[in-house]
N, C-alpha and C positions, 0 to 999 in steps of 0.2 A: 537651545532651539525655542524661539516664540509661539510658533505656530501648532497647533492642535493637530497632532497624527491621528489619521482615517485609517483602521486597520481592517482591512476587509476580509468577510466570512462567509460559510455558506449556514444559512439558517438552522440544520440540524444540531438535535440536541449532542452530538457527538461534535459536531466543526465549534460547534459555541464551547465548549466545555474547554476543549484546546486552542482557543482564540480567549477565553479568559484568562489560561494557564500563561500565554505567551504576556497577555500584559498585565498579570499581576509580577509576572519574573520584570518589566520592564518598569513597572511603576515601584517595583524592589529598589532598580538600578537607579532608578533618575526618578528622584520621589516630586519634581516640579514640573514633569513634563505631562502635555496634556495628550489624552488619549483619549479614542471614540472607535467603538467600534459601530462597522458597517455590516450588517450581516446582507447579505442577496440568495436567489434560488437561481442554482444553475439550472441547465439541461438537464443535467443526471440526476437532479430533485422532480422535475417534473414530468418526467417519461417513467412510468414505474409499474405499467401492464407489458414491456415489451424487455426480451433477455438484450443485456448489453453490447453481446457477442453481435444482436442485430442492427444497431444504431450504431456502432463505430464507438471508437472510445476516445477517439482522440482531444482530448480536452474537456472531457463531459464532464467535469464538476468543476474547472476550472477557466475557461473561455469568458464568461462574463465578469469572474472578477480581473481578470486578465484583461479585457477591455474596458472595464473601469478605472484602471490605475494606470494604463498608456493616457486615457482622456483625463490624467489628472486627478477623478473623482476621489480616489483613495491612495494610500502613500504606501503598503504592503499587504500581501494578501496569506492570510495565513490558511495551510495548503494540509491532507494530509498524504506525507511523504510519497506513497503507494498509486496517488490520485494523479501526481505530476508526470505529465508526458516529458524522457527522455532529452525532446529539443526544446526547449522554450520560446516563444517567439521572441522577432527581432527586437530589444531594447527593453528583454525582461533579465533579473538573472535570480541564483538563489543567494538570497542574503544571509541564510542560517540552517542548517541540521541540526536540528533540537537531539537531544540525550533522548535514549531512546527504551520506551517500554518495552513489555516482555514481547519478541519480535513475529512469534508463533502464531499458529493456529489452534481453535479449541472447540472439542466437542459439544454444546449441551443438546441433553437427551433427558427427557422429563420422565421418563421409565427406568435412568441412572446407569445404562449403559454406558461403555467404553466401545471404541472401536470393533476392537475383540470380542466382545458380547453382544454385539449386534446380531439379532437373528435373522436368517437368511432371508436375503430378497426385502430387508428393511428399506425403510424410507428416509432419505436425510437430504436435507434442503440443504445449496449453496448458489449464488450467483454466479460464482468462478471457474471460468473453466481450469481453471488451474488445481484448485482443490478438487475437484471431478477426476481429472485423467487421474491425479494422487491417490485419490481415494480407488478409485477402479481398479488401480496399479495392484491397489493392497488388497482389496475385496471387493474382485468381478462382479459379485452377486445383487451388489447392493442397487437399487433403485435412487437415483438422483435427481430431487426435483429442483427446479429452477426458483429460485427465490427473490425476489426484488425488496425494498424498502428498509426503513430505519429501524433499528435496532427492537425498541416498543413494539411494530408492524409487525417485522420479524417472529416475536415471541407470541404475538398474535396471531397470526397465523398457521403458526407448530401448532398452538393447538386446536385451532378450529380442524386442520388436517389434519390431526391426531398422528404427526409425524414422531418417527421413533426417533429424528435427533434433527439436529442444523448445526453447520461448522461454521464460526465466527474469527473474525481478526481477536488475538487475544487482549488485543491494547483499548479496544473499543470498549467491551464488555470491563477487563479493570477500571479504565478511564470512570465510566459511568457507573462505578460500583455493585457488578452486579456478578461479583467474582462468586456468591454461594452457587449459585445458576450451574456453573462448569460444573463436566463429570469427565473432562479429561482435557490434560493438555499433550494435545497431538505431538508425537516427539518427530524431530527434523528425517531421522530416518523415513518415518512414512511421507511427510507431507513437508517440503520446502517453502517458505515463503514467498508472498508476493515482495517485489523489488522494491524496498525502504517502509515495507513494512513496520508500523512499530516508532514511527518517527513521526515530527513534527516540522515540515518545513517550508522556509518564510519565504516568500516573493516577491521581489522590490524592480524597480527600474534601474535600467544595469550601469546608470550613470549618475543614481542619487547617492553621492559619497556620504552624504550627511545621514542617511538612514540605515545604510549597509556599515557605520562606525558605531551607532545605536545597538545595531544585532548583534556587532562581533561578540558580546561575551557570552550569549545565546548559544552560538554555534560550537557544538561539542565535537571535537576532535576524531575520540570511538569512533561516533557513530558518523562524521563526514565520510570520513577516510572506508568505508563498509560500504557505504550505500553509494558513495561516487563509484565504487568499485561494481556496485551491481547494476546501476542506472547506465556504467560502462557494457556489461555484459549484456546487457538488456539492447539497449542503443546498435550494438551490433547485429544481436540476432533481428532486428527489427521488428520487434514484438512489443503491442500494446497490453493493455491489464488484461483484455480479452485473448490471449495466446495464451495454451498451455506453461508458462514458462515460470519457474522460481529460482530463486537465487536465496544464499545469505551468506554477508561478511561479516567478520570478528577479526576485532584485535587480539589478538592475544602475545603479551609480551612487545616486542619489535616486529612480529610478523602480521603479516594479515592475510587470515587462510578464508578463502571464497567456495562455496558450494555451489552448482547452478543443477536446474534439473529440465528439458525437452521430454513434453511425453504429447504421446499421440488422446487426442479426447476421449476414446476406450481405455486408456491406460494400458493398451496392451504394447504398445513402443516407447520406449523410457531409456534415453539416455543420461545419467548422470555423471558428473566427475569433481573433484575438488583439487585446487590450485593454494601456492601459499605464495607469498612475496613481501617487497618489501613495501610497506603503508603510502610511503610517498612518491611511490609508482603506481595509487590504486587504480585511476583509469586503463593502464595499460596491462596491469595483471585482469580485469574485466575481459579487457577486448582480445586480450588469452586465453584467458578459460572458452571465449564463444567460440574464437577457432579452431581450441582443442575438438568442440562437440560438433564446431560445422563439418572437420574432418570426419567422425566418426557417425555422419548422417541425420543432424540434428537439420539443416536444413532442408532433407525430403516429407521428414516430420512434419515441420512448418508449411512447408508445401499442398500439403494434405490436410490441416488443420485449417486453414487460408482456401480450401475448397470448399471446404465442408461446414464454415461457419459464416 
């Protein structure tokens, strides 16, 4: 390939850090090829006094490089995994699910709290409603304040609010090195993840062979085969990042056993269940596990969550 790859990014010091990663792995593979990275500020960089839940989520960190690489300007947009809406639009596709960090969620509380140790009626910042209803699942008591901004902001703001904690993506806070910070990692029993959590992945135009043959040895198998499987479950229940909704798949062995989790924003309605199947059925073990919880009233959940948000 002659021509110089435009790899598009969003400006944060978390989207840079994993748009470096993806073309130092590519400048590994094809040590002649020319690379540039583009970095842009989406919507979901510049809206950051207003909760997500109220702006819509659909494509908010991803729309503008999404329409920079239909117009050409860029050759793939490197995404992360959790940020990607379900349908991509027309004449985009994914080129790669990158191998995937630790997929969880995680405490820091600058008093060294754990979940369990939180004192009643504590205060613990998250954006998500998903970690919300989790967290409320597990302990009604606690106070949940709404959080917006990058990670530095983030940790700024705990403590201007002398917040007793904030639940973070645990891949973020690794990524950027700021693993002593943690004082717990949330285990899956309390808290499910968001859908490809934990993942890095690539976004190309769904008819550039030349640059989806550049990705393939990027794209890590595990973690395809997991997250097709939750972006499946996801896809069905028709829930954006702003729905209560988690998910996580694992390979393990020849199976691929899927978790998903429906809770009402109070956490007081929580339907979970876990499926197993076989890997290279993962979109339809997804769109299984949804039906299992649409039967079991997962959709008046949503119903209600979709009023009230």
């Amino acid at each position: 390939m002659s021509k110089t790859v435009r790899v598009g990014t969003r400006d944060s010091a978390l989207a840079m850090w994993q748009t470096e990663w993806v073309v130092t792995q590519l400048r590994k593979l094809y040590p002649d090829l020319g690379l540039e990275i583009v970095p842009m500020k989406t919507q979901g960089d510049k809206i950051l006094d207003v909760a997500l839940a109220k702006i819509g989520d659909k494509g908010l960190f991803t729309k503008e490089l999404e329409v920079a690489m239909l117009a050409g300007k860029i050759d793939m947009a490197v995404h992360s995994m959790k940020d990607l809406p379900t349908r991509l639009p027309d004449g985009l596709a994914l080129g790669a699910i990158c191998v995937r960090e630790n997929p969880g969620d995680v405490l820091i509380s600058p008093k060294g709290y754990t979940l369990a140790t939180l004192p009643q009626g504590a205060k613990v910042a998250t954006s998500s409603l998903r970690r919300r209803a989790q967290l409320l699942a597990y302990r009604p008591d606690l106070q949940i304040v709404d959080m917006r901004g990058n990670l530095a902001t983030r940790f700024r703001k705990m403590e201007e609010q002398q917040l007793d904690g904030m639940i973070l993506a645990a891949a973020g806070v690794l990524r950027l090195g700021w693993q002593e910070r943690i004082t717990q990692y949330i285990p899956f029993e309390i808290s499910l993840p968001a859908v490809g959590q934990g993942s890095i992945g690539i976004e190309i135009r769904e008819n550039d062979e030349e640059i989806k043959e550049l990705l393939r040895p990027l794209n890590d198998r595990a973690a395809a085969k997991a997250i097709l499987a939750e972006r499946a479950f996801l896809r069905k229940l028709e829930g954006g990042c702003q729905i209560p909704i988690g998910a996580y798949g694992v390979l393990q062995g020849e199976q691929l056993i899927l978790q998903g989790v429906v809770a009402s924003l109070d956490g007081q309605k929580l339907i979970r269940k876990q499926i197993n199947g076989n890997p290279e059925a993962a979109e339809e073990l997804g769109e299984r596990l949804a039906e299992l919880m649409l039967a079991e009233g997962a959709d008046r959940i949503l119903a209600e969550v979709r009023e009230l948000s």
